[in-house]
TIKE-219983 format. One record per residue: z, y, x of N, C-alpha, C in turn; residue in three letters. Coordinates in Angstrom, 3 decimals, decimal comma, always signed. Atoms other than C-alpha are relative to their C-alpha. Layout:
N
SITE      n_z      n_y      n_x     ca_z     ca_y     ca_x      c_z      c_y      c_x sese
SITE        Z        Y        X        Z        Y        X        Z        Y        X  ala
...
This chain:
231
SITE      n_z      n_y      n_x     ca_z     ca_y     ca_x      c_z      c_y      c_x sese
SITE   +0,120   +0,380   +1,396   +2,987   -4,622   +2,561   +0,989   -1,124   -0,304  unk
SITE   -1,133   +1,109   +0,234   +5,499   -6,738   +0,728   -0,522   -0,279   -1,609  unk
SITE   +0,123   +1,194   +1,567   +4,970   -9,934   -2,225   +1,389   +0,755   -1,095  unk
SITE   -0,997   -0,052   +0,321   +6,645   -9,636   -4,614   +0,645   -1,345   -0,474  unk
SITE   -0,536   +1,651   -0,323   +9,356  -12,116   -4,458   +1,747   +0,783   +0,176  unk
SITE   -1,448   -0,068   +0,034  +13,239  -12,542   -4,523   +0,916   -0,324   -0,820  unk
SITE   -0,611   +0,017   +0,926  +16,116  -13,627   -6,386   +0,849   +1,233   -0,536  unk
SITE   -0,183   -0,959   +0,732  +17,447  -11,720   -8,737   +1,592   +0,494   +0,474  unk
SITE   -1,455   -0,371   -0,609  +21,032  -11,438   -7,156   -0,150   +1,129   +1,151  unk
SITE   +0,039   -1,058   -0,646  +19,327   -9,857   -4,795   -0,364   +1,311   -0,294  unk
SITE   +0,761   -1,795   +0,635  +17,349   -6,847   -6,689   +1,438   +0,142   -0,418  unk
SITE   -0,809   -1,033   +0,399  +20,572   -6,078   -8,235   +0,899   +0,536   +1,087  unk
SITE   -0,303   -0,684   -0,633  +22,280   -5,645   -5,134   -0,475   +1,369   +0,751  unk
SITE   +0,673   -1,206   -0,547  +19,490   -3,683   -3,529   +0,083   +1,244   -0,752  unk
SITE   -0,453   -1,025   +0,962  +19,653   -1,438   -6,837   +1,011   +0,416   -0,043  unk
SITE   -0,990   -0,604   +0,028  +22,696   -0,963   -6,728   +0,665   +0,900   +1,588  unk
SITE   -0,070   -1,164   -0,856  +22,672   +0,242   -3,086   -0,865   +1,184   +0,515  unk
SITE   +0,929   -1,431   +0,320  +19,826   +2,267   -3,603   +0,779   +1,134   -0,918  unk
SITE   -0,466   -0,515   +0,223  +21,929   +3,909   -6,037   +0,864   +0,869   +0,025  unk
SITE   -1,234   -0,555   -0,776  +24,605   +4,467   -4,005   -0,561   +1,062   +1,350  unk
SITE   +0,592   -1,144   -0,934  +22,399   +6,276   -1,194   -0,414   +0,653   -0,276  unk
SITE   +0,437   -0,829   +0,305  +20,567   +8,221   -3,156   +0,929   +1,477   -0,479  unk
SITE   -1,787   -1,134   +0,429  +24,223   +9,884   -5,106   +0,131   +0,926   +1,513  unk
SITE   -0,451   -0,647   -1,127  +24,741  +10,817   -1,320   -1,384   +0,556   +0,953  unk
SITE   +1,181   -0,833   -0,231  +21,538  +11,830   -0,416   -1,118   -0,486   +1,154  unk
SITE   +1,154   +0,479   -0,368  +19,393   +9,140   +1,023   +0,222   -0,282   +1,516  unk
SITE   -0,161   -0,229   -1,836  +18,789   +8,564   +4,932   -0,334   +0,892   +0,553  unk
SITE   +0,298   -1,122   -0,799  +18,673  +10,789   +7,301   -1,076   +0,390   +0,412  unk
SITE   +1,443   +0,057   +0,301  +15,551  +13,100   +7,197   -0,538   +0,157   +1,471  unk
SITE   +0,318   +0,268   -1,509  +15,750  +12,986  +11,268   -1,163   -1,244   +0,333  unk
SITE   +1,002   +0,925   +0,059  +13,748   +9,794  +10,769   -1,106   +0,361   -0,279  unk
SITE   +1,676   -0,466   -0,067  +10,601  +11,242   +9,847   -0,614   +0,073   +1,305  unk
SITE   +0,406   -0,534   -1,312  +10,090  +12,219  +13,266   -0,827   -1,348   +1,134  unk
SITE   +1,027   +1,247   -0,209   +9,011   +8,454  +14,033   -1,479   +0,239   -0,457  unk
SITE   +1,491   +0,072   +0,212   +5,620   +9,661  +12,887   -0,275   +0,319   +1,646  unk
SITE   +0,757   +0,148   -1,196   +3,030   +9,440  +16,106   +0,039   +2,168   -0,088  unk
SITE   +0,691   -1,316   -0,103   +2,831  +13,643  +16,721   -1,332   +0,379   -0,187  unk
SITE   +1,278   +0,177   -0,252   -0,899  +13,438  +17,202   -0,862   -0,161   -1,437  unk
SITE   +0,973   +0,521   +1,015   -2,056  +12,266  +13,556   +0,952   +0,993   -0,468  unk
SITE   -0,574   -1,058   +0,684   -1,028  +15,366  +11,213   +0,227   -0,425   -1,508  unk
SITE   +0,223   +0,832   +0,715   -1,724  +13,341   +8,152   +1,125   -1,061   -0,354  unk
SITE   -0,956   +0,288   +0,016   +1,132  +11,483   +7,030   +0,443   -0,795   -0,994  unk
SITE   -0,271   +0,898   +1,026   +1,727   +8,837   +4,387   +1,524   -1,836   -0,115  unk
SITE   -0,733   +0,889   +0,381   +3,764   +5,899   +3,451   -0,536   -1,014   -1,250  unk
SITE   +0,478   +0,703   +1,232   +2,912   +2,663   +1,176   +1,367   -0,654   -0,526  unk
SITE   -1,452   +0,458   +0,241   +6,020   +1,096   -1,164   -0,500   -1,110   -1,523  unk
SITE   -0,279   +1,035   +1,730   +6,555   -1,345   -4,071   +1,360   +0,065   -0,140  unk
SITE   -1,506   -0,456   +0,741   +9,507   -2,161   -6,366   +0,860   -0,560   +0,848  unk
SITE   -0,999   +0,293   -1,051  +11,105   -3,494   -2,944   +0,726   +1,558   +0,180  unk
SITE   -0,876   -1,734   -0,482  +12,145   +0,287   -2,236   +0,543   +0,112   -0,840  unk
SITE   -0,827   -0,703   +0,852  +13,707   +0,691   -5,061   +0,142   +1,292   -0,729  unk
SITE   -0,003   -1,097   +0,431  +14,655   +3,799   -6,792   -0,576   +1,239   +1,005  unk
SITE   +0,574   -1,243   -0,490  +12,564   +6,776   -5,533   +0,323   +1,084   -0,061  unk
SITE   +0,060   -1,403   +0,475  +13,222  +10,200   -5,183   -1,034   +0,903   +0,352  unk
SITE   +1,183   -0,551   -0,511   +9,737  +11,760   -4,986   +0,380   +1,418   +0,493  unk
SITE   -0,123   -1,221   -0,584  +10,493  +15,392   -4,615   +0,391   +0,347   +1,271  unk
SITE   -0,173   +0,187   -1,161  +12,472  +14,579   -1,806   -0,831   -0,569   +0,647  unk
SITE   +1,604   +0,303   -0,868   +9,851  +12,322   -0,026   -0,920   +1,400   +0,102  unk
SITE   +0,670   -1,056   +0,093   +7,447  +15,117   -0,784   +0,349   +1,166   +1,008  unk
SITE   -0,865   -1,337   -1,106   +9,629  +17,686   +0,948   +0,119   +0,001   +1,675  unk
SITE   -0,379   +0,200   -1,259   +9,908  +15,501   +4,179   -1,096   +0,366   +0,933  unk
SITE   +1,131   -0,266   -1,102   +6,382  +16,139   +5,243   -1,079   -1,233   -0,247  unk
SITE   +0,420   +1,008   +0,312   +4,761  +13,247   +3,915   -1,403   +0,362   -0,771  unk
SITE   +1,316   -1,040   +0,924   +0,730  +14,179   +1,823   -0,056   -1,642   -0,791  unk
SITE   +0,373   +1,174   +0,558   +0,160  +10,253   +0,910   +0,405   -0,595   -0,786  unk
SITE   -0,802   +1,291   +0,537   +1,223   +7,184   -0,826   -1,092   -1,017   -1,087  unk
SITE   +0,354   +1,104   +0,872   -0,190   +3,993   -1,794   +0,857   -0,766   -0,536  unk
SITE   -1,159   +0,268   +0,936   +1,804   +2,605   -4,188   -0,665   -1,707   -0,970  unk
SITE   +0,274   +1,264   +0,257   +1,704   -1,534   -4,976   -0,478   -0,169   -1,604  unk
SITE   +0,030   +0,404   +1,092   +0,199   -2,443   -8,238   +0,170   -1,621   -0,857  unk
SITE   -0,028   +1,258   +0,620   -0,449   -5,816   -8,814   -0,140   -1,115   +1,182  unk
SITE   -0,249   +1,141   -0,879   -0,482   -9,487   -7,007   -0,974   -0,923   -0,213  unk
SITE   +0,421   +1,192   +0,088   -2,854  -12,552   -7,465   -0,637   +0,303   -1,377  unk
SITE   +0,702   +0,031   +1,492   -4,432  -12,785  -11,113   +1,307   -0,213   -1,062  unk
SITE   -0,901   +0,150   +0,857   -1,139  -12,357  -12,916   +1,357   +0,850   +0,039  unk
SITE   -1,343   -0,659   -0,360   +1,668  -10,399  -11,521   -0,202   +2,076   +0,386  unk
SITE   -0,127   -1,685   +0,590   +2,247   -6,341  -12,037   +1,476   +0,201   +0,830  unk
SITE   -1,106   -0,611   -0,258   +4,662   -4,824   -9,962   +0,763   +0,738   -0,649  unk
SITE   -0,803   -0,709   +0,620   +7,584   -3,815  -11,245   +0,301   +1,653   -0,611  unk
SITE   -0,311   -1,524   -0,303   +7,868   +0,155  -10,357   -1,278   +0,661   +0,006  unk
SITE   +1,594   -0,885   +0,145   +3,924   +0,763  -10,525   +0,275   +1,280   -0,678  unk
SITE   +0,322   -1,752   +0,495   +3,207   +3,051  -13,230   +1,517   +1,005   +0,621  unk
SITE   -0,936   -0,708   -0,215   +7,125   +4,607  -12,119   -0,131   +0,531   +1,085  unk
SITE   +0,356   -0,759   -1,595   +5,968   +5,277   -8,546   -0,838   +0,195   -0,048  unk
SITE   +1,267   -0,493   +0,072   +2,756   +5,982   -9,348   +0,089   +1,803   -0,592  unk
SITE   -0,454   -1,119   +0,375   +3,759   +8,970  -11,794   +0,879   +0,739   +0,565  unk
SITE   -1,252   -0,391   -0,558   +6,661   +9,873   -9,917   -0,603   +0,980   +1,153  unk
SITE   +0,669   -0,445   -1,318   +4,614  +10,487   -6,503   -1,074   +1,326   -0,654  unk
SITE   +0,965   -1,513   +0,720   +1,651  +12,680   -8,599   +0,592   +0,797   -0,130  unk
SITE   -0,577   -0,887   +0,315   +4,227  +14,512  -10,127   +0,646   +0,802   +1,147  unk
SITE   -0,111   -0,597   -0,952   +5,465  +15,431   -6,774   -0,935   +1,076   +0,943  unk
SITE   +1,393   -0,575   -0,934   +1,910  +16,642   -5,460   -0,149   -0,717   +1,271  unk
SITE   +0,303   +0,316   -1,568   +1,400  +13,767   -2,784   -1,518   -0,971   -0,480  unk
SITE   +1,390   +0,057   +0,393   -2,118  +12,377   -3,329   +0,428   -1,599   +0,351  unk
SITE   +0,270   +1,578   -0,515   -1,990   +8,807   -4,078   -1,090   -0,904   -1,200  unk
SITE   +1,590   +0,860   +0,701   -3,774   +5,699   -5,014   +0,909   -1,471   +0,097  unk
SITE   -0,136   +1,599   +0,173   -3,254   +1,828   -5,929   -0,306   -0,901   +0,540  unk
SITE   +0,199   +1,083   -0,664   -2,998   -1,288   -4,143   +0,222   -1,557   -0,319  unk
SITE   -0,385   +1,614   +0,786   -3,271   -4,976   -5,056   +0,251   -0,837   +1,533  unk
SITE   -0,370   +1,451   -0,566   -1,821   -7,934   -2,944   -0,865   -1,090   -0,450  unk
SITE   +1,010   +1,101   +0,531   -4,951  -10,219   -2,603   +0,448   -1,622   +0,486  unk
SITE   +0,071   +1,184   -0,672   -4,423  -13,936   -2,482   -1,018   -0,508   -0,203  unk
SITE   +1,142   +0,663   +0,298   -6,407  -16,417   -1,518   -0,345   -1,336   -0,593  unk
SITE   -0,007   +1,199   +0,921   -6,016  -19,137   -3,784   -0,194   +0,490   -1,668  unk
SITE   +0,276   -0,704   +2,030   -6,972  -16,661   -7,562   -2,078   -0,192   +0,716  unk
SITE   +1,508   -0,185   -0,010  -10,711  -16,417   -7,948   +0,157   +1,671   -0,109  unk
SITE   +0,182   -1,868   -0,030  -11,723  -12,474   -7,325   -0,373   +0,604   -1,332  unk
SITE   +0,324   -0,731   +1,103  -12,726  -11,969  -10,784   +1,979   +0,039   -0,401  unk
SITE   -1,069   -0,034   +0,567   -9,314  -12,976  -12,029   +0,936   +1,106   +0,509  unk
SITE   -0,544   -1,177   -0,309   -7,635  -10,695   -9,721   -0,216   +1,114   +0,334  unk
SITE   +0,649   -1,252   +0,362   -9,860   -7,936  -10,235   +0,404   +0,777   -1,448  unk
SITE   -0,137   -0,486   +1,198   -9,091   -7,815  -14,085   +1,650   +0,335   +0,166  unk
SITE   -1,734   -0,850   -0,460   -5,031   -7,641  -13,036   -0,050   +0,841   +0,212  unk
SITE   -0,004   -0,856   -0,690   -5,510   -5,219  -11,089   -0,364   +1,455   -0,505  unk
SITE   +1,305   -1,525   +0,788   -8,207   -2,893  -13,256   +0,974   -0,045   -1,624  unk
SITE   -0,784   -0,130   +1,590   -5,575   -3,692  -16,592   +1,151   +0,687   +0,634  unk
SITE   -1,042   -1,074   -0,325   -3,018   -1,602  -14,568   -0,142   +1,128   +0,533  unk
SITE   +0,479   -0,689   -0,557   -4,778   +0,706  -12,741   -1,333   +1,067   -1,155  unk
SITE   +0,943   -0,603   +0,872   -6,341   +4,043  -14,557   +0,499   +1,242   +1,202  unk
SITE   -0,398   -1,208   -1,262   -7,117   +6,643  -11,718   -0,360   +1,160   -0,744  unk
SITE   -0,031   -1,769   +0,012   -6,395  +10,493  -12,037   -1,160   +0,237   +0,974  unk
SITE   +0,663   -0,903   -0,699   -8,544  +13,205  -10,425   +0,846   +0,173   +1,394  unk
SITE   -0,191   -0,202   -1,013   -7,928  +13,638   -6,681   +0,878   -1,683   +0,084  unk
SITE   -0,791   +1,133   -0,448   -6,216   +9,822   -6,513   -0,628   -0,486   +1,418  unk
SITE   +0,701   +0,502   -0,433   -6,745   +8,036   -3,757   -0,820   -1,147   -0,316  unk
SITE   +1,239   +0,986   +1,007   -9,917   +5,195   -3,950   +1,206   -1,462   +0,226  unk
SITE   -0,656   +1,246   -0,331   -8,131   +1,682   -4,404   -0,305   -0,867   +0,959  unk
SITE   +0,041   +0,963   -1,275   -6,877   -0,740   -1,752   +0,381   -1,113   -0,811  unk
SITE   -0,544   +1,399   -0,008   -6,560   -4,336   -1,517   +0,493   -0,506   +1,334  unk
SITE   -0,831   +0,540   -1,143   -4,211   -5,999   +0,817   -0,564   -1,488   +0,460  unk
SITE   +0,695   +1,463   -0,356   -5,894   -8,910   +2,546   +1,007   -0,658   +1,926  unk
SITE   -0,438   +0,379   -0,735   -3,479  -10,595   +4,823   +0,721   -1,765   -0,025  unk
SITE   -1,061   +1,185   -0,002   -1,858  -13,874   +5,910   +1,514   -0,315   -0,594  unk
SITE   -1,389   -0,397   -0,233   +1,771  -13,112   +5,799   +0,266   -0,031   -1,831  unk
SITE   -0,156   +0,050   +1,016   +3,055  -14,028   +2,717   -1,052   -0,608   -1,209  unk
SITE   +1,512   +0,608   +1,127   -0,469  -15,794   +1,116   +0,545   -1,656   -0,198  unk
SITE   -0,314   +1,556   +0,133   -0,458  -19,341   -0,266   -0,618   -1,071   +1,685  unk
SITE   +0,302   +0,697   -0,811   -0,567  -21,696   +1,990   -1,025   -1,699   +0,469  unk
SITE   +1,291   +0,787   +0,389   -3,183  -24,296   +0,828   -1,006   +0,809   -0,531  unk
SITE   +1,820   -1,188   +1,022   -6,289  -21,605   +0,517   -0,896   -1,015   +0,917  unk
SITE   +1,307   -0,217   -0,133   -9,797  -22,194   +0,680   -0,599   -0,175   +0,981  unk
SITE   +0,640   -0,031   -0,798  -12,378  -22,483   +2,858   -0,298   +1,537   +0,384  unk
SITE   +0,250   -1,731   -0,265  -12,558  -18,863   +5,120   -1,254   +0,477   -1,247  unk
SITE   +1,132   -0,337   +0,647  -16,408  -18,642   +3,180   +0,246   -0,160   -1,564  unk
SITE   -0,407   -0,619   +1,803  -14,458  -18,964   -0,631   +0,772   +1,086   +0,229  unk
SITE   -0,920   -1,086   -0,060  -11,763  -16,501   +0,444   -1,075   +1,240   +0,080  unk
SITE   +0,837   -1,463   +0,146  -14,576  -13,924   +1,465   -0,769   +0,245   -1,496  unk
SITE   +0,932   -0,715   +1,199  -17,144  -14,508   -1,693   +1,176   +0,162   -0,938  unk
SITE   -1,046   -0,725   +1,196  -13,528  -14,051   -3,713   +0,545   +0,794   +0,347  unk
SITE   -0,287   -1,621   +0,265  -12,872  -10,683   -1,930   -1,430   +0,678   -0,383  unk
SITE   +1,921   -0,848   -0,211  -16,753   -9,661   -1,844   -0,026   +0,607   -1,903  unk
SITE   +0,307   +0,278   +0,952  -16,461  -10,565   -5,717   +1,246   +1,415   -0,748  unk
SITE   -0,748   -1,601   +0,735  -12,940   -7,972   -6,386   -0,274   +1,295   +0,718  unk
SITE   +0,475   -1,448   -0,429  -14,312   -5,151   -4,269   -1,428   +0,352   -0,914  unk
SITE   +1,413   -0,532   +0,993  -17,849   -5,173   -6,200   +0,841   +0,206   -1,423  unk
SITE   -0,526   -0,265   +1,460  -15,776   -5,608   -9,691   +1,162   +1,330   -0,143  unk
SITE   -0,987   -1,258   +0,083  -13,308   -2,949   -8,830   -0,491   +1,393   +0,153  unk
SITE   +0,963   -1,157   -0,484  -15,685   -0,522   -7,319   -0,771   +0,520   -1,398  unk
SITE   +0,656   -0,429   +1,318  -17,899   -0,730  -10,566   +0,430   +0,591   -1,190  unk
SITE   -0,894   -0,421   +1,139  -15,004   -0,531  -13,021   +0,394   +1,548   +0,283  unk
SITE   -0,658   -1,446   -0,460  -13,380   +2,863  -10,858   -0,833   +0,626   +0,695  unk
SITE   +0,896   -0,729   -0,835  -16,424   +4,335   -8,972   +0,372   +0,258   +1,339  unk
SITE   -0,457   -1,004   -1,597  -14,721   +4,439   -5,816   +0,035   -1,582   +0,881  unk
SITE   +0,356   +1,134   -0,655  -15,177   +1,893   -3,191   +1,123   -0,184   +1,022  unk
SITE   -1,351   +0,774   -0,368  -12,066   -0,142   -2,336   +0,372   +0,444   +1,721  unk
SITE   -0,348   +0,294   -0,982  -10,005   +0,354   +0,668   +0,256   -1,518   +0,272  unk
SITE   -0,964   +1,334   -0,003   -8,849   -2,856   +2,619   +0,718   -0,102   +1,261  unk
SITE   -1,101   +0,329   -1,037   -6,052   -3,220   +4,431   +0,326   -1,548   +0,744  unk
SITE   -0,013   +1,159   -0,232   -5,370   -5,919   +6,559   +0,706   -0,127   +1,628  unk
SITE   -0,970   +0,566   -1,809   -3,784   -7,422  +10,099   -1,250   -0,364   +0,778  unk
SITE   +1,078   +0,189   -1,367   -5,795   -8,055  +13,318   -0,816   -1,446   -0,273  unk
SITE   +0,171   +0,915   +0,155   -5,497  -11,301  +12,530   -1,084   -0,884   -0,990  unk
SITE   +0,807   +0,395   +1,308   -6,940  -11,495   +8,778   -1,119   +0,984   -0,026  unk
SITE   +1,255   -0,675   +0,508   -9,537   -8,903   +9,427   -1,062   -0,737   +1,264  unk
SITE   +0,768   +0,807   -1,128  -11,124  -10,935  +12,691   -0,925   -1,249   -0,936  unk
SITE   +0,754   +1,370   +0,805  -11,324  -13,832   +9,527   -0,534   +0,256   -0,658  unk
SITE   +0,470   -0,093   +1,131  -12,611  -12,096   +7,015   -0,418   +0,914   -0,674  unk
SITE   +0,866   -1,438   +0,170  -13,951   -8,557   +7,269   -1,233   +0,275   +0,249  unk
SITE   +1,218   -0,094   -0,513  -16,542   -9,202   +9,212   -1,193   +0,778   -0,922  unk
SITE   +1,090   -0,669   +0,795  -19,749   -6,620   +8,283   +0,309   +0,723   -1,116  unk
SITE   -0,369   -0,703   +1,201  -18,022   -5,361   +5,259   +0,113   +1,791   +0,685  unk
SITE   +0,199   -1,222   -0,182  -19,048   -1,584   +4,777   +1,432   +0,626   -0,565  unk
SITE   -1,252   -0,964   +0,785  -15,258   -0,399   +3,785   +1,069   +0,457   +1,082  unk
SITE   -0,836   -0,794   -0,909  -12,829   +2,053   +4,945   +1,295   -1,033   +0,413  unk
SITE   -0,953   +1,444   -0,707  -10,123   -0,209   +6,967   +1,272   +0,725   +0,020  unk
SITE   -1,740   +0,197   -0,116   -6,126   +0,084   +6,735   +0,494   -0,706   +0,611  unk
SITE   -0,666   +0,833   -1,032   -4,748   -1,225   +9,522   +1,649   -0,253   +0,225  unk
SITE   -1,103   +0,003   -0,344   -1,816   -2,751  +10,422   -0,041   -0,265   +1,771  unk
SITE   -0,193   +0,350   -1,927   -0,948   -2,687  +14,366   +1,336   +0,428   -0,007  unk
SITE   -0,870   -0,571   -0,979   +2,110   -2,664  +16,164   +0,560   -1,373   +1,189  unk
SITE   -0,115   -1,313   -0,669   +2,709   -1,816  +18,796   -1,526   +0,699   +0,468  unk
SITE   +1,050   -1,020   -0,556   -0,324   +0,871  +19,856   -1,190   +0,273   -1,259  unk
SITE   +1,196   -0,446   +0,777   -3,149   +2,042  +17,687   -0,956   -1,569   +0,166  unk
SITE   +0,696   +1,065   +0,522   -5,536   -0,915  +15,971   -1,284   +0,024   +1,166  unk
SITE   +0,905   -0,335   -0,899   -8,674   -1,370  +18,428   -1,182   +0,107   -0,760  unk
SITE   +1,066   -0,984   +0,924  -11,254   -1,246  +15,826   -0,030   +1,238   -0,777  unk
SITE   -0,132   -1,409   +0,842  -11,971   +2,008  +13,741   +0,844   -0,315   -1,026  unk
SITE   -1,147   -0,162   +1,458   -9,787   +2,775  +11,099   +0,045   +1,007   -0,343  unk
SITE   -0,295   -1,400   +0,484   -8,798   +5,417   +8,913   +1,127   +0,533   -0,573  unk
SITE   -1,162   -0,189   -0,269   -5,474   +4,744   +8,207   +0,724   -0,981   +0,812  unk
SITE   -0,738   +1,116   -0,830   -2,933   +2,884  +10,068   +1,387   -0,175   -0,148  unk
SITE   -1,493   -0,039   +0,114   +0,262   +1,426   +9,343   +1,176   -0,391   +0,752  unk
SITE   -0,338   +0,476   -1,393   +2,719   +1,692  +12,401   +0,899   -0,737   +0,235  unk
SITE   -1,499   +0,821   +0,117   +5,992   +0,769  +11,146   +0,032   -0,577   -1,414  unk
SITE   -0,511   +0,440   +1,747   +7,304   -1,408   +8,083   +1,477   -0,004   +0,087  unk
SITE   -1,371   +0,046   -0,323  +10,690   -0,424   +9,283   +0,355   +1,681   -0,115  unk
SITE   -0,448   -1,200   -0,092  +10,875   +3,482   +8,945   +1,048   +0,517   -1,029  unk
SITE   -0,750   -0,825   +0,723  +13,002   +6,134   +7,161   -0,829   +1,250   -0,504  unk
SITE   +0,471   -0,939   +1,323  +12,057   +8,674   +4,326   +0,871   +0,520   -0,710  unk
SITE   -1,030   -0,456   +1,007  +14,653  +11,093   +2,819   -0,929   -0,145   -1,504  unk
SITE   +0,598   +0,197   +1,230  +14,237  +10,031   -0,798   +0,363   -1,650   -0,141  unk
SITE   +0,093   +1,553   -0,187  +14,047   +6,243   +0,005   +1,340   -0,751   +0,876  unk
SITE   -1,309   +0,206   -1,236  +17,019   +4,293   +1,115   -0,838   -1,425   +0,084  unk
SITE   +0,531   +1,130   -0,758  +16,166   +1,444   +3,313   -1,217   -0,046   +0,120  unk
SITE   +1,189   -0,388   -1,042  +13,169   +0,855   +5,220   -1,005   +0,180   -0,637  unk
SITE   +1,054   -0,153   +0,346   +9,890   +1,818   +4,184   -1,384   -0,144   +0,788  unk
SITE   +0,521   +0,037   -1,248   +6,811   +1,354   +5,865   -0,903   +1,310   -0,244  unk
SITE   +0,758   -1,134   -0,455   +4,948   +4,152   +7,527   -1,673   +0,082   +0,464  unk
SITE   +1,551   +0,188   -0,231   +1,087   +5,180   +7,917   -0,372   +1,685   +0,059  unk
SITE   +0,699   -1,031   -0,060   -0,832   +7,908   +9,002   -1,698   -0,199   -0,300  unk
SITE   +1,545   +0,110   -0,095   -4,633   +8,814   +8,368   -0,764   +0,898   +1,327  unk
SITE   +0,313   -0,831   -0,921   -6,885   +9,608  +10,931   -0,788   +1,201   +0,108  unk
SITE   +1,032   -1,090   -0,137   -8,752  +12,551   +9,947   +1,237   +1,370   -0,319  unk
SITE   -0,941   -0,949   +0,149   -7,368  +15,844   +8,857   +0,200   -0,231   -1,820  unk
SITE   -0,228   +0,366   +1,079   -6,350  +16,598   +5,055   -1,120   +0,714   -0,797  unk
SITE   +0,701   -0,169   +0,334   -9,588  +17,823   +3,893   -1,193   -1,431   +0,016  unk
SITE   +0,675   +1,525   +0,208  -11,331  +14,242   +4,924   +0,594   -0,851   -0,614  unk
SITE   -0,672   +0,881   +0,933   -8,658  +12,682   +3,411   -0,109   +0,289   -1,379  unk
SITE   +0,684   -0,325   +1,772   -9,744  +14,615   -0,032   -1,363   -0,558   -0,162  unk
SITE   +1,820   +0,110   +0,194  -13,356  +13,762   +0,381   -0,085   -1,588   +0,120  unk
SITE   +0,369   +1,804   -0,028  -12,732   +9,480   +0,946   -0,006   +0,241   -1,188  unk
């Protein structure tokens, strides 16, 4: 998962060499093949760091997923949402919305961000929240405010969309702050498979995706694609 963050010298370069790979037709779709063999299931998560998309292509590589970044903290809207959001449907890859939780907003506040950008289709996936260190403020809370201000956007998000939040998270930030929570888990591990259960897992934040120039990160789910309709 990636903040959003950067100067602006830089998005226009990246845009502009997204532009330039895509004219020529993206990276090489040999890279797919970094998926694990074993998980059949096959996804990818992105924000307006990737840049220009070419869904059809993604779609084509073998890919069924995509969570796709929506919003940040109690104020910030990713750039490329609704554009990668529509983009990916229109392709036929089954996706769903993700917020970047910090822990310095109160959970209502970045519940209503989140639910003022987010309006789920039929077959979407259920919404995630990103709960990690890496990139969070660095004067948060006491661990016991950070939890009752996720406890507080998974109940308000759940109620607003009927579907009960994924949460993604690192070894690290789910040891602090998952504890007992009844929700489906998004893992990040690398290197080897996460050691608690999970149901997806994200292996690389360094892969390739014809469609996408420069790195993307990669995730598989662990069931087949009939459990992945029924979360």
């Amino acid at each position: 998962m990636k903040r959003l963050a950067g100067p602006a010298l830089v998005g226009l370069v990246v845009a502009g060499s997204v532009s330039w790979l895509l004219s020529r037709g993206g990276p090489p779709s040999h890279a797919v093949s970094k998926y694990p063999a074993r998980f059949a299931v096959r996804g990818l998560d992105v924000s307006h760091h990737n840049g220009l998309i070419d869904w059809p292509r993604v779609a084509q590589s073998g890919v069924s997923f995509v969570y796709v970044k929506a919003s940040e903290g109690g104020d910030v809207a990713d750039a490329r949402f609704a554009e990668n959001l529509r983009g990916a449907r229109a392709a036929g890859l089954k996706a769903g919305a993700y917020h970047f939780f910090t822990f310095c907003r109160p959970g209502e506040d970045q519940a209503k961000q989140f639910l003022s950008l987010v309006k789920m289709a039929p077959g979407d996936l259920p919404p995630a929240v990103d709960v990690e260190f890496v990139g969070n403020c660095r004067d948060r809370p006491s661990r016991e405010v950070v939890r009752e201000n996720l406890e507080q956007w998974l109940s308000l998000v759940e109620q607003a969309l009927g579907r009960r939040p994924v949460i993604y998270s690192t070894p690290d930030a789910a040891a602090e702050f998952l504890g007992g929570l009844p929700h489906v888990l998004w893992l990040r591990q690398l290197p080897g498979e996460p050691q608690r259960p999970w149901a997806f897992w994200q292996f690389d934040p360094s892969g390739s995706i014809p469609g996408i120039a420069g790195p993307v990160d990669l995730d598989v789910f662990a069931g087949d694609r009939a459990a992945l309709d029924a979360l």
